[in-house]
N, C-alpha and C positions, 0 to 999 in steps of 0.2 A: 229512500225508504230504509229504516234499518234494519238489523235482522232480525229483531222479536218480532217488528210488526209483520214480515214478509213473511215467517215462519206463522204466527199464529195465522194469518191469511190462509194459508197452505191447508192447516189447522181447521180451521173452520168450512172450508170448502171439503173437503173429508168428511168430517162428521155430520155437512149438511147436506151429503150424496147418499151417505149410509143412513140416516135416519130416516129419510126419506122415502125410502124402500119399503115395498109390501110387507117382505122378509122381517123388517125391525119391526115394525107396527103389531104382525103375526107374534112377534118373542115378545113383546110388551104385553101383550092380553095373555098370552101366557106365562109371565111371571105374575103377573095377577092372579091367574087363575089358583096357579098355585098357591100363592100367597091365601087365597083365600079358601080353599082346601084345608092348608095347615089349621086355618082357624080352631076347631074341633080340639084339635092334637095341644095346641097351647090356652085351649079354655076361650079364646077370644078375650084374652086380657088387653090391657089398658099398653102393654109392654109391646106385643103383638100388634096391634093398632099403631103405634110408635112408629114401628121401624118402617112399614110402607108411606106411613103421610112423612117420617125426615125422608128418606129414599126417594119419595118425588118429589117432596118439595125441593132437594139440591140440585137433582137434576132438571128440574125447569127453570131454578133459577139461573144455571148456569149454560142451561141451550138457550136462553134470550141472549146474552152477549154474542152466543156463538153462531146464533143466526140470523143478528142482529149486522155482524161483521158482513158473513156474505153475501146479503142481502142489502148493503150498502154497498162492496164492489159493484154487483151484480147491478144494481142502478144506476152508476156512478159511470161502467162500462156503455150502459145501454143508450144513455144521453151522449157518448160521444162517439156513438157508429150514428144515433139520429142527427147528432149536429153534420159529422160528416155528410152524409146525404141531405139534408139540405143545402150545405156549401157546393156540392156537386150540383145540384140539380136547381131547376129553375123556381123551387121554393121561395118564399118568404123568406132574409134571413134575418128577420126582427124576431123569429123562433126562434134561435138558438139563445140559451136562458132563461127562456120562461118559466122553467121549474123554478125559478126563485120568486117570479109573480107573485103575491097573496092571495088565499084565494076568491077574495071576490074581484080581482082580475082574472082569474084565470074562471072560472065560472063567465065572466061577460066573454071576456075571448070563446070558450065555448059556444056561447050563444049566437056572437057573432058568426062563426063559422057555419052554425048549422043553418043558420040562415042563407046566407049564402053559398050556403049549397042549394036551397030550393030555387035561389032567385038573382041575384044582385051580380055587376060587374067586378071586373078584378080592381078598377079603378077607385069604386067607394068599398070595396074589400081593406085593401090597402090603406087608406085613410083609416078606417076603424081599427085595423090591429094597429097603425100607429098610437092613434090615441089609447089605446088600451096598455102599449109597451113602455108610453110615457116618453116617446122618441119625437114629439108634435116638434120640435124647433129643428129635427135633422127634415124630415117632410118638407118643412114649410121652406127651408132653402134647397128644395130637388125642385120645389112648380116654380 
């Protein structure tokens, strides 16, 4: 990884602890408030108007990248403690990758699974996530 990317990571993890705070949220309705206070004081001109929609507008355009970043660690992390614990444990591991399924695999996988949870063995379990994972020829040489 080089260093911009590993720095802005740092970067974005920071600014998406602090924003996230009651604290920030509390200072944002209060520079509003002000802002909209001053109104009066500068007539509610077109200039005044201005400077809060650029003001947010840069600012949301440039918290999507940056919570876009850690919000993709923060994923990216979280499917590799779940792959782990399925390679531990006596899971399925035809799971591991399924977030790249489309999603009307992953919607039947769904469907499959709640069902069986009301009813079905692990044996035609097994069979359906195969054919769902798109793995039918590793299946077909296990029976």
């Amino acid at each position: 990884m080089s260093w911009t990317t590993n720095r802005f990571g740092k970067f974005s993890t920071t600014v998406a602890e602090y924003t996230g705070r009651p604290v920030t949220f509390v200072l944002a309705v209060a520079v509003i408030v002000l802002w909209g206070l001053t109104g009066p004081w500068f007539g509610f001109s077109e200039t005044w108007q201005l400077v809060v929609n650029t003001g947010t507008t840069i600012i949301t355009f440039l918290m999507v990248f940056v919570l876009q970043n850690s919000q993709n660690r923060d994923g990216t992390a979280l499917q590799a403690k779940l792959d782990e614990l399925i390679l531990t444990s006596s899971a399925e591991n035809k799971f591991i990758g399924i977030e790249k399924l489309d999603e009307k695999e992953l919607k039947r996988l769904s469907e499959i699974l709640r069902e069986h949870a009301q009813s079905e063995d692990d044996q035609a379990l097994h069979k359906k996530i195969t054919e769902v994972t798109g793995r039918r020829a590793k299946a077909a040489s296990l029976e």
